[in-house]
N, C-alpha and C positions, 0 to 999 in steps of 0.2 A: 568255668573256663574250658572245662574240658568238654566241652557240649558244643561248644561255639564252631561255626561252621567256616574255614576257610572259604574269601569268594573266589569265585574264578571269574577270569574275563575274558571276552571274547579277544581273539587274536587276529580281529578282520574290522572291527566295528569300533566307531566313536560317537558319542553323544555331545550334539551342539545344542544350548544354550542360550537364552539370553536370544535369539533370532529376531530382526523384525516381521512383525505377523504375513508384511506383503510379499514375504522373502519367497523366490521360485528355485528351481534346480539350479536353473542357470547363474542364478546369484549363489547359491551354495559352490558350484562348480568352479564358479571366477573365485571366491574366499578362500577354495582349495586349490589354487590353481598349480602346484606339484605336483599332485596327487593324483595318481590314476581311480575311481572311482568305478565298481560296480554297480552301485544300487544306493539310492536316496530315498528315505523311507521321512517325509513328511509327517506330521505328529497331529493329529488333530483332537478338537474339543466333542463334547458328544454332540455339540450342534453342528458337528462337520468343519469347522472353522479350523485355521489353524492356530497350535498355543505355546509358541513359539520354540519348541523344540525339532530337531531332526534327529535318527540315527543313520548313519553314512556307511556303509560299506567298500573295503578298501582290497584292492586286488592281492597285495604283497605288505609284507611286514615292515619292510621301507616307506612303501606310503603312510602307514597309519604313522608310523615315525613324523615323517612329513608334516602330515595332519594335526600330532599332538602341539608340533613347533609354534600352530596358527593360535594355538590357546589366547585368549584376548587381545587378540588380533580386530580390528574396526571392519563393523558390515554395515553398509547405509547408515552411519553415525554412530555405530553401536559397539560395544565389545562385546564377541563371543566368547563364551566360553567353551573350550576343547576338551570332553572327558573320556577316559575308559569305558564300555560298559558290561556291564556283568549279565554271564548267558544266561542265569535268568530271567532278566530283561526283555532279552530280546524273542523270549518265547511266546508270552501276552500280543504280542504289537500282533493286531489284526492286519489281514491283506489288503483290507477295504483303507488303511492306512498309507498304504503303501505306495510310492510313484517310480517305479522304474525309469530309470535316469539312460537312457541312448545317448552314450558318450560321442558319438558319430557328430565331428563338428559340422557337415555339409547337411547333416539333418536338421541338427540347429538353427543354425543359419538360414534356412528353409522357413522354417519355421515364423523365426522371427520376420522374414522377408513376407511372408504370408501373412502375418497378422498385421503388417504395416500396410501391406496392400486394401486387405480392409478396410483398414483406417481410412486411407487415402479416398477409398470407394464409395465410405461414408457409410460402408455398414455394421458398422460398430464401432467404439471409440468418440462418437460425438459427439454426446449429450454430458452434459456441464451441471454441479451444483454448487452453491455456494453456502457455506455455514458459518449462522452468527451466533455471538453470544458463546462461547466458547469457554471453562475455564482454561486461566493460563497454564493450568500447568497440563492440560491435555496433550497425550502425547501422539504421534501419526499413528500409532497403534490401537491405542484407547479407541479414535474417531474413525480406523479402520471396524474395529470390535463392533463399535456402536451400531453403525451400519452392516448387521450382521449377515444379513441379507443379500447384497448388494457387490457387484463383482466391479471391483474396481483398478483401473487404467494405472497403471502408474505408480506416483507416489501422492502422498498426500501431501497436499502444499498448506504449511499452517503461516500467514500471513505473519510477518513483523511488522512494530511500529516504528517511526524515524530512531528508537534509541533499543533497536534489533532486539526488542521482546515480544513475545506473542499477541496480537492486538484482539484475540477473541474472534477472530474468525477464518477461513480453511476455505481452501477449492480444490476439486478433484474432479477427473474425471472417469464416467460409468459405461460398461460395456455395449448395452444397448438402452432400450425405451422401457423395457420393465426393468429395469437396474435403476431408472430413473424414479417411475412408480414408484418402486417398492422405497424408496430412498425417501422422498416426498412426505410417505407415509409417516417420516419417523420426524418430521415436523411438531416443533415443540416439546418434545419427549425430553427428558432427562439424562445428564450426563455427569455425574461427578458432582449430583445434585445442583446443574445448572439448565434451565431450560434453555435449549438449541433450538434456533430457527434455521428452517433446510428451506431452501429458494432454487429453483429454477436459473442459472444463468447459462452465459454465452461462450464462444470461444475466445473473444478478444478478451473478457474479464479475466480467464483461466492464464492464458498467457501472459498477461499483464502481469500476474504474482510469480508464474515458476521460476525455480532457482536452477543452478547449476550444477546436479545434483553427480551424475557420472556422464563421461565424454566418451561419446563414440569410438573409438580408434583411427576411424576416418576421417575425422573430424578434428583441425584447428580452431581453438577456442581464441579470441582475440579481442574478447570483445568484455565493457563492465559497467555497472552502474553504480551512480554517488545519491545516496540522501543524504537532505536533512543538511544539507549548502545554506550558506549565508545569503539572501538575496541580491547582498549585491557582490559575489562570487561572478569575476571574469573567468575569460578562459586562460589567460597568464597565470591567475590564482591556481587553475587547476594542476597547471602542469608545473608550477613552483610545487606542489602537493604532493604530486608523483612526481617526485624529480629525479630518481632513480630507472625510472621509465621509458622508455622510448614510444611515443605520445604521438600518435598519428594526426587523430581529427577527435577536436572534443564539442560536440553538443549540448547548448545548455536552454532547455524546454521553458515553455512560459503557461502559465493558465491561461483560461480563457477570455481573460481581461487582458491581455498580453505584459502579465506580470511574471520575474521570473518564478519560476516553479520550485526551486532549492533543489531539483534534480540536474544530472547529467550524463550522458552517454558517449562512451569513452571507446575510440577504435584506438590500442597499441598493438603494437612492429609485432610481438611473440609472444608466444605463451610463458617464457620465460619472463616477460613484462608482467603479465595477469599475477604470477607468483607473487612479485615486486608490489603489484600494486594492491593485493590482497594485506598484503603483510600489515599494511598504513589502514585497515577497517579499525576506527573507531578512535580517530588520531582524530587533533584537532586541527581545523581550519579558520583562524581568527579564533570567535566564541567560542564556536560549535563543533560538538565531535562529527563524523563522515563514515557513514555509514556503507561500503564496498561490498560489493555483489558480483559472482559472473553469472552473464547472462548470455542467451544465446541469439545469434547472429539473425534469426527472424525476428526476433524481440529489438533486436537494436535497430532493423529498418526497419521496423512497423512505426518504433518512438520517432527517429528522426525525421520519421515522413515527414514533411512539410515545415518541419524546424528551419529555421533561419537558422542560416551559417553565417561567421563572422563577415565574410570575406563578401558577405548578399545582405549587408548591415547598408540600412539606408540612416543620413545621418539626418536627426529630428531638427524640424523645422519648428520655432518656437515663438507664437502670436507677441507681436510688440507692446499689445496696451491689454492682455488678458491676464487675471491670476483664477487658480483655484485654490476653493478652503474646502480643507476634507477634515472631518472628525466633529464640526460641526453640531450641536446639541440639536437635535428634533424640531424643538418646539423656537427653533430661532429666526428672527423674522429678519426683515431689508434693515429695518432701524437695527439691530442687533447688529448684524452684518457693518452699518455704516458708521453706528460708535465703535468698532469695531476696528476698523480702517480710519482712525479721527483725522487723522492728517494727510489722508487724500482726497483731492476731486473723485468723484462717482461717475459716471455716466449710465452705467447700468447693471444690475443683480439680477442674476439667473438662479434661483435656487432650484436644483437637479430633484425628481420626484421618483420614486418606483413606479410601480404599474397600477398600484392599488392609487396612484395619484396622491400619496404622503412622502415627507421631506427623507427625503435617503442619507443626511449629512454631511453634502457635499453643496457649493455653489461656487459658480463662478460670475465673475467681476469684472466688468471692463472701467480701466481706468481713461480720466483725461489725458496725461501727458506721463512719457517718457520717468521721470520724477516721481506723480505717482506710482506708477507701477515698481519703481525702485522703496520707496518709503513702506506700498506696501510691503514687499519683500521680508523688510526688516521685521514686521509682525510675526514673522511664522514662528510657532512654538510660543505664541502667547495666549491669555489665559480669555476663555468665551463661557461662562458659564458652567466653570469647574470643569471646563477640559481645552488641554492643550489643543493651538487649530494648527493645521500644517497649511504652508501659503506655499502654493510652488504653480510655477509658467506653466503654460497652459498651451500642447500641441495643435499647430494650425490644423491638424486634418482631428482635434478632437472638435473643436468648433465648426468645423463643416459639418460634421454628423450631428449635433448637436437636434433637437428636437424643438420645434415653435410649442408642444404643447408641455414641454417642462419649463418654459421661461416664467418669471414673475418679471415683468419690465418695471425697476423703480424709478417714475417717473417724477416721485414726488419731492416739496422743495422741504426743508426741515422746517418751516410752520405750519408745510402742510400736513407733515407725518403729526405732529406735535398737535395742530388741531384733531385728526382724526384719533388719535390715540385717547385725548379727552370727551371726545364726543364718544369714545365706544365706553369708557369708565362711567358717564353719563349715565347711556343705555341699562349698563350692566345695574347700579343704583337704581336707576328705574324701575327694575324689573323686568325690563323689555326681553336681551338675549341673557345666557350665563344662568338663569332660574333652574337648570336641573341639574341634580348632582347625582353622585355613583360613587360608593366603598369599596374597596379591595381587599380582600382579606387572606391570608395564606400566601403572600407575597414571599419568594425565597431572600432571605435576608440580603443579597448583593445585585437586589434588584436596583437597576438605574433608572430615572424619570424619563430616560428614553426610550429604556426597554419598554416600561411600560405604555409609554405614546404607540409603539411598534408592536404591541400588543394590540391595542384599541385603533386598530389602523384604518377602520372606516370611521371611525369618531372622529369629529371636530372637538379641540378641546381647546375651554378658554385659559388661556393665562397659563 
């Protein structure tokens, strides 16, 4: 005990903690923002990277005060930790470590305004990648690490799925064209003993994911987005959702079947709304919980482009004697279809094809009379070969597009289906058609007889 060495600590310096790796001065400076700062001394690994520590130099004995008050205090999602550090410490730290911090905010400022310029010029900041295969528990640092190499833009966006967990894949973006390269390079390489796939993408895929991470100063945020909506979620729904809100214009997106998306893009009154409506992430909507985002105001016109607004809602125009059946089994024919429909008139079965020219599980049916098309109705949600059909009207402007080279026209009378069906049973007995067969093996146990029809999609298969 008597040997043991009191420490001393330095009476100007603090040690930060826990930092994330993309962390720059300027984010250490806003995390201090009390604090008059000298000198930021960045920490790095022997491969030059940084590892996530800082020592900070503090002008006066009140700031380090200051400084110590920030102890696990939140940086880009993280808590710091604020320590003393002891002058021996600070005697090792190499210069080459070192980044002198120019508290001059019009320098700053400069600075900043000059790397956006850039940006803007398209001479650096351009070039996009996107990473799959990710484990979940990778964190923006880890995937910063990985790309050890590679100088990167911002922050790392790691993508969520509709119930806001990591879905295994990341977008970021890289300083120039060999930041790109060098990135490329690390295609398929391991992470957390997962192989990552590193791909080439664009700027509208980058923006599509980024979040709301820190706001300008200058900037009103006012804007937010919903996953993971009920499809048939209105926009009354929405704002009964946010009802605490003040709800300007809501937008709700469709795919490109013009079906709704379970997205929405939400313009409210204030940022005091964004707070409100933040608050309700992951609150339920009917079934489904609803998943809240803020997003920024290029990201909310880029989505709404071309969005149908309520108020430019054309109301559907609904064919008098058409129905459609969707869900459909593959392998199902006109006679299938018309015991199907037993107790109406036919006039004619369109069974819908893909492109490869096999049954896609959908046809539509024109009925004779008013009646029929009522009794069909009553079908929907009945049973066709072990799966539920759905029978629903049929939009006039879907029949205008409709294709002559998807039609099957049934023209035939039921002795005539009836004769034909025994004359191919005939054949088949004969040996004529139906003589070659084919086994499957390694089939995944929840394979359906459709899947596999959709499998063999250039095959003709009997029966």
């Amino acid at each position: 005990p008597n040997q043991m060495k009191l420490k001393t600590y330095s009476d100007s310096h603090l040690r930060l903690s826990n930092l994330p790796l993309i962390s720059s001065e300027l984010d250490i400076q806003t995390f201090l923002k009390d604090c008059k700062i000298k000198e930021v001394m960045i920490l790095k690994t022997k491969a030059g990277k940084p590892n996530g520590d800082a020592v900070v130099e503090f002008e006066s004995d009140d700031d380090l005060v200051r400084g110590m008050i920030c102890n696990n205090s939140s940086l880009k999602g993280r808590f710091i930790s604020v320590d003393k550090v002891e002058k021996c410490e600070l005697e090792p730290i190499e210069e080459t470590e070192r980044k002198v911090l120019k508290v001059n905010p019009d320098d700053i400022e400069k600075k900043v305004s000059n790397t956006n310029a850039e940006i803007e010029a398209g001479k650096t900041g351009t070039f996009y990648i996107k990473l799959r295969g990710l484990p979940w528990k990778a964190t923006e640092d880890e995937i910063a690490e990985f790309l050890d190499d590679c100088d990167i833009v911002g922050n790392v966006v790691i993508i969520n799925n509709e119930a806001g967990k990591p879905s295994g894949d990341a977008v970021l973006q890289l300083r120039n064209k060999s930041d790109l390269e060098r990135a490329l390079k690390y295609d398929r390489k391991y992470l957390l003993d997962r192989c990552v796939i590193v791909e080439e993408t664009d700027k509208d895929n980058y923006n599509k994911h980024i979040r709301k991470l820190d706001k300008p100063d200058t900037e009103e945020n006012t804007f937010i987005h919903l996953r993971g909506l009920v499809w048939s979620a209105t926009e009354k729904d929405i704002k009964t959702f946010l009802h605490d809100c003040n709800v300007k214009t809501v937008v709700l997106t469709t795919n490109e079947r013009g079906k709704p998306s379970g997205d929405a893009f939400v313009h409210v009154d204030s940022e005091a709304d964004v707070d409100k409506a933040m608050a309700h992430n992951k609150e339920h909507l009917r079934e489904r919980f609803v998943i809240v985002e803020e997003i920024y105001e290029a990201q909310y016109r880029r989505e709404i482009k071309g969005a149908i607004q309520p108020n430019q809602m054309k109301l559907k125009t609904y064919s008098d004697s058409h129905l459609r059946l969707s869900n459909l089994p593959l392998v199902s024919s006109e006679l299938d279809i018309q015991t199907f429909l037993k107790d109406c008139k036919i006039k004619e079965v369109r069974i819908l094809k893909n492109r490869a020219g096999k049954p896609n599980g959908e046809a539509i049916v024109e009925m004779e009379s008013d009646d029929d098309l009522v009794r069909g109705l009553i079908c929907n949600n009945s049973s066709l070969g072990g799966r539920f059909i759905s029978v629903d009207k049929v939009e006039k402007r879907e029949l205008d597009t409709s294709v002559e080279n998807i039609r099957n026209l049934s023209t035939d009378k039921p002795d005539d289906v009836e004769n034909k069906v025994r004359n191919t049973n005939t054949e088949i007995e004969a040996g004529k058609p139906g003589t070659c067969y084919i086994k499957l093996r390694g089939l995944p146990w929840k394979a359906t007889e459709d899947e596999i029809a959709e499998f063999l999609v250039d095959c003709e298969i009997v029966g």
